[in-house]
C-alpha positions in Angstrom: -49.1 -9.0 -57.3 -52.7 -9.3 -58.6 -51.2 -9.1 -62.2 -49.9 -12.6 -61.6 -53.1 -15.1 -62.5 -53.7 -12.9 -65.7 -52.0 -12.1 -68.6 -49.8 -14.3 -71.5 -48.1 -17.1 -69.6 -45.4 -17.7 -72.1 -41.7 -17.7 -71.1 -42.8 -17.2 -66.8 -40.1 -17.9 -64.8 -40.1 -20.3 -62.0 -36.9 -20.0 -59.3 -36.3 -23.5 -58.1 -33.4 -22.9 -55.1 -31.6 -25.5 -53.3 -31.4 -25.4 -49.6 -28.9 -28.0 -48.8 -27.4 -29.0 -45.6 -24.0 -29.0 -45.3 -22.9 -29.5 -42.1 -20.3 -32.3 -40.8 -23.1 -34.8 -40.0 -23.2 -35.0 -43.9 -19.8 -35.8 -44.6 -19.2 -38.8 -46.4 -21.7 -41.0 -48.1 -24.5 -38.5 -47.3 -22.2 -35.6 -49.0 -21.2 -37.9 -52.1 -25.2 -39.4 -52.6 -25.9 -35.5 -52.6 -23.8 -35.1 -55.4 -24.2 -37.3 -57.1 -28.4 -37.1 -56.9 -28.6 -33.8 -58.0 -26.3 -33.7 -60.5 -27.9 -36.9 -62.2 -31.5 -34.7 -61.6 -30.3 -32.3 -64.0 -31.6 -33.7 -67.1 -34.9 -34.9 -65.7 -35.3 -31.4 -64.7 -34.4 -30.2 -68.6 -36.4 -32.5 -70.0 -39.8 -31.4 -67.4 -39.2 -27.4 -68.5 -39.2 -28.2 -72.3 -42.4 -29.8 -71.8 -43.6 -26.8 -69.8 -43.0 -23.9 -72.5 -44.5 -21.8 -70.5 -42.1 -22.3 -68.3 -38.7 -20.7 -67.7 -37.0 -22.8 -65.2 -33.9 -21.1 -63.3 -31.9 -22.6 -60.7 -30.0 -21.7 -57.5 -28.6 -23.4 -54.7 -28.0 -22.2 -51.0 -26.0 -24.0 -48.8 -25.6 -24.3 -44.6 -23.2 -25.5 -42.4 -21.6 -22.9 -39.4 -22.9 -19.7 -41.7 -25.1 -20.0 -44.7 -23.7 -19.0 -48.5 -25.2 -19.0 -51.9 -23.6 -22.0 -53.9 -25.2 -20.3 -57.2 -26.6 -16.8 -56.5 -27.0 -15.8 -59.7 -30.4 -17.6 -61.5 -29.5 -19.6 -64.2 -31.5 -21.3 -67.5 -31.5 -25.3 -66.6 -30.1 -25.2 -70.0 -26.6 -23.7 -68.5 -26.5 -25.2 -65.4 -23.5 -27.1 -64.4 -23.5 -28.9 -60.8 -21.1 -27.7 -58.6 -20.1 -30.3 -56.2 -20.7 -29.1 -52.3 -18.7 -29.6 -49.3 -19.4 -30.2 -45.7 -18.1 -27.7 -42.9 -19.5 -27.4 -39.1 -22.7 -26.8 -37.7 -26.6 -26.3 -38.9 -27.1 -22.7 -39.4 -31.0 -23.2 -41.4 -32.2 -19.9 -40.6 -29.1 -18.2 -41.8 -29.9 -20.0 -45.4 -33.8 -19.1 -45.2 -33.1 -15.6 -44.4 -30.9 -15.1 -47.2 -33.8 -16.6 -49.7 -36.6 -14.4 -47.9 -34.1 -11.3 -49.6 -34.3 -13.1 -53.3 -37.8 -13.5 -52.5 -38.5 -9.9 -52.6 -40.1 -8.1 -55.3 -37.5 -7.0 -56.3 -35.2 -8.8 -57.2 -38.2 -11.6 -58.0 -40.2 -10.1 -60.9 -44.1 -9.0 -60.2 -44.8 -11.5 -63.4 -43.4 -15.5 -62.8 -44.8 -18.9 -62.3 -44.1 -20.1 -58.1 -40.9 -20.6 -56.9 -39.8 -23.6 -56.2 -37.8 -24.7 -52.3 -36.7 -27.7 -51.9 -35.1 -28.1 -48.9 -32.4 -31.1 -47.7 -31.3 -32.0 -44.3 -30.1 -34.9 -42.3 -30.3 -32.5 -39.0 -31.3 -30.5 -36.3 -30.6 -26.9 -37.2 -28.7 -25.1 -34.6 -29.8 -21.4 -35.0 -32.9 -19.9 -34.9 -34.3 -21.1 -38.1 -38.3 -19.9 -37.0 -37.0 -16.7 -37.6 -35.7 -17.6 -40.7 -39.1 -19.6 -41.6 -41.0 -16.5 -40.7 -38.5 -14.1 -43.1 -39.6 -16.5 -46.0 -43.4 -16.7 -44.8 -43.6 -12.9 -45.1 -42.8 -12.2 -48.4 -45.6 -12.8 -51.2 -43.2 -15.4 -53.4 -42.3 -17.2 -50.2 -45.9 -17.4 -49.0 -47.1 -18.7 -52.5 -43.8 -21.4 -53.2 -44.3 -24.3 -53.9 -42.4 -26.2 -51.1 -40.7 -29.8 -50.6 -38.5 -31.2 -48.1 -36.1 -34.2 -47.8 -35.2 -35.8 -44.5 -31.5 -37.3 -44.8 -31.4 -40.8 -42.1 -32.9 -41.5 -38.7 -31.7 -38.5 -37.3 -33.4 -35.7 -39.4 -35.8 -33.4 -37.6 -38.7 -34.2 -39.1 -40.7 -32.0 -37.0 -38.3 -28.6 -38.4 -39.0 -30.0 -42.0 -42.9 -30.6 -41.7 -43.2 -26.9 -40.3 -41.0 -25.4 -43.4 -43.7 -27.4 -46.0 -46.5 -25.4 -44.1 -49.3 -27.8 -44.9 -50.3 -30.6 -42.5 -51.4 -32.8 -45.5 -47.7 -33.0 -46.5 -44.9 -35.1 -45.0 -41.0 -34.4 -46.0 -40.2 -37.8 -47.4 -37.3 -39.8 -45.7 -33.9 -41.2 -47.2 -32.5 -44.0 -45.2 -30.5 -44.9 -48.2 -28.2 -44.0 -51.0 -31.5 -45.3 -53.1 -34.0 -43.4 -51.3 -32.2 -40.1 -51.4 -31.6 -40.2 -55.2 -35.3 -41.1 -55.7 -36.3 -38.3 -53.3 -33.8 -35.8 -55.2 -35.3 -36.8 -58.4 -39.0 -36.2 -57.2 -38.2 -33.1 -55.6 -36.5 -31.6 -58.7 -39.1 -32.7 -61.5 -42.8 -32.9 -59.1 -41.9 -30.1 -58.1 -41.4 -28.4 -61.3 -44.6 -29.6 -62.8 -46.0 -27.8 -60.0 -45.3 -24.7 -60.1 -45.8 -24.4 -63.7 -49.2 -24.1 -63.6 -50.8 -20.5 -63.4 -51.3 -19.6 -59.6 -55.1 -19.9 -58.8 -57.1 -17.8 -56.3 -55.2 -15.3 -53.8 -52.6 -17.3 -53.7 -52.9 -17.6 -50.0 -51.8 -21.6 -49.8 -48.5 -22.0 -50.2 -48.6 -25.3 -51.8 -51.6 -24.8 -53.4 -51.0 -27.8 -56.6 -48.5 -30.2 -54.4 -51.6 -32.1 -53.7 -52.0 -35.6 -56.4 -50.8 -36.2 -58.1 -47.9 -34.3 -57.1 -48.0 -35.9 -53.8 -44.6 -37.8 -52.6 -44.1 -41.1 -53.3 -43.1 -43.6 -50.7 -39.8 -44.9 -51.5 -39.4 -48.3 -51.3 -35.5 -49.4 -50.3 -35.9 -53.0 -50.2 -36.8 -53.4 -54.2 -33.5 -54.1 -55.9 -34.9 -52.5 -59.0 -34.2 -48.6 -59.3 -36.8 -47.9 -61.6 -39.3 -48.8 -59.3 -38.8 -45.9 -56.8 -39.2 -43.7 -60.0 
């Protein structure tokens, strides 16, 4: 991996990948805002890689309910990429989904040459498996250890405390959506920030995970009592 700070930067790819609850405490509005967020955070996204050249951004999304299945597997340009609406069914399996990205996060498949992966993860939960073991699958591999990492905290009832240990850094805080306002701000955030992040050329060892989410990449607070949308933005 000590190729990776050298060398022509041009046409790097960065992995962003979902990891979206989908259990039954998301059903209804939570489900739909999902959606919907994500879907309209598509073009943001396009428009943040084709200002970062350098950049190849691919996507991928995992989802976890009672077991944990990739929603798109396969990487794909933000250029093709077509939202797939998810769908909620039973329980909280987290460490399920994390173990399945810790494989992707091997080199192989991952190339030895591309800008930090992105994870981005989404619950409104408490996980019901054994997701340190799946947080510790992720730590151990070199793309995991270097990602560039953000977390969204669905309502009240998100474990916070499960989300602030998969960011890794105390100086970061998953940001909370109480609201149908909050979570589409958060989603939009988390899929251009994010970006921006990891487009930049990995500095040092590589050793802190999220080395650049430090400001001004640091979450916003998201204001749900401003009737004007823009603001949050």
């Amino acid at each position: 991996m000590s190729d990776i700070p050298g060398g022509p930067m041009a046409n790097r790819p960065v992995h962003f990948i979902w990891v979206l609850d989908c259990s039954y405490s998301m059903q209804g509005e939570k489900i739909a805002r999902l959606n919907y967020a994500i879907r309209e955070a598509i073009p943001e996204m396009r428009s943040v890689a084709h200002d970062n050249p350098a950049a190849q951004l691919l996507l991928r999304t995992v989802t976890f309910s009672t077991t944990a299945q990739w929603h798109h597997q396969n990487p794909i340009p933000v250029d093709d990429f077509t939202w797939q609406d998810v769908q909620v069914d039973g329980m909280t399996n987290l460490g399920e989904a994390l173990h399945l990205v810790a494989r992707e996060l091997q080199t192989p498949p991952m190339p030895q040459r591309a800008l930090k992966p992105v994870l981005a993860l989404v619950s409104d939960g408490v996980p019901t498996d054994d997701w340190r073991a799946g947080l510790k699958a992720v730590d151990a591999t070199p793309w995991g250890r270097k990602a560039v990492r953000v977390a969204v905290a669905v309502g009240a009832d998100a474990d916070r405390g499960v989300l602030q240990e998969f960011l890794g850094n105390p100086e970061l805080q998953p940001l909370d959506a109480n609201s149908p306002k909050q979570l589409a701000a958060a989603i939009r955030w988390a899929s251009t920030a994010a970006v921006k992040a990891a487009s930049q050329p990995v500095l040092g060892d590589g050793s802190d995970r999220t080395l650049t989410m430090a400001k001004p990449y640091a979450p916003p607070v998201l204001d749900d009592d401003d009737d004007d949308d823009d603001d949050v933005w």
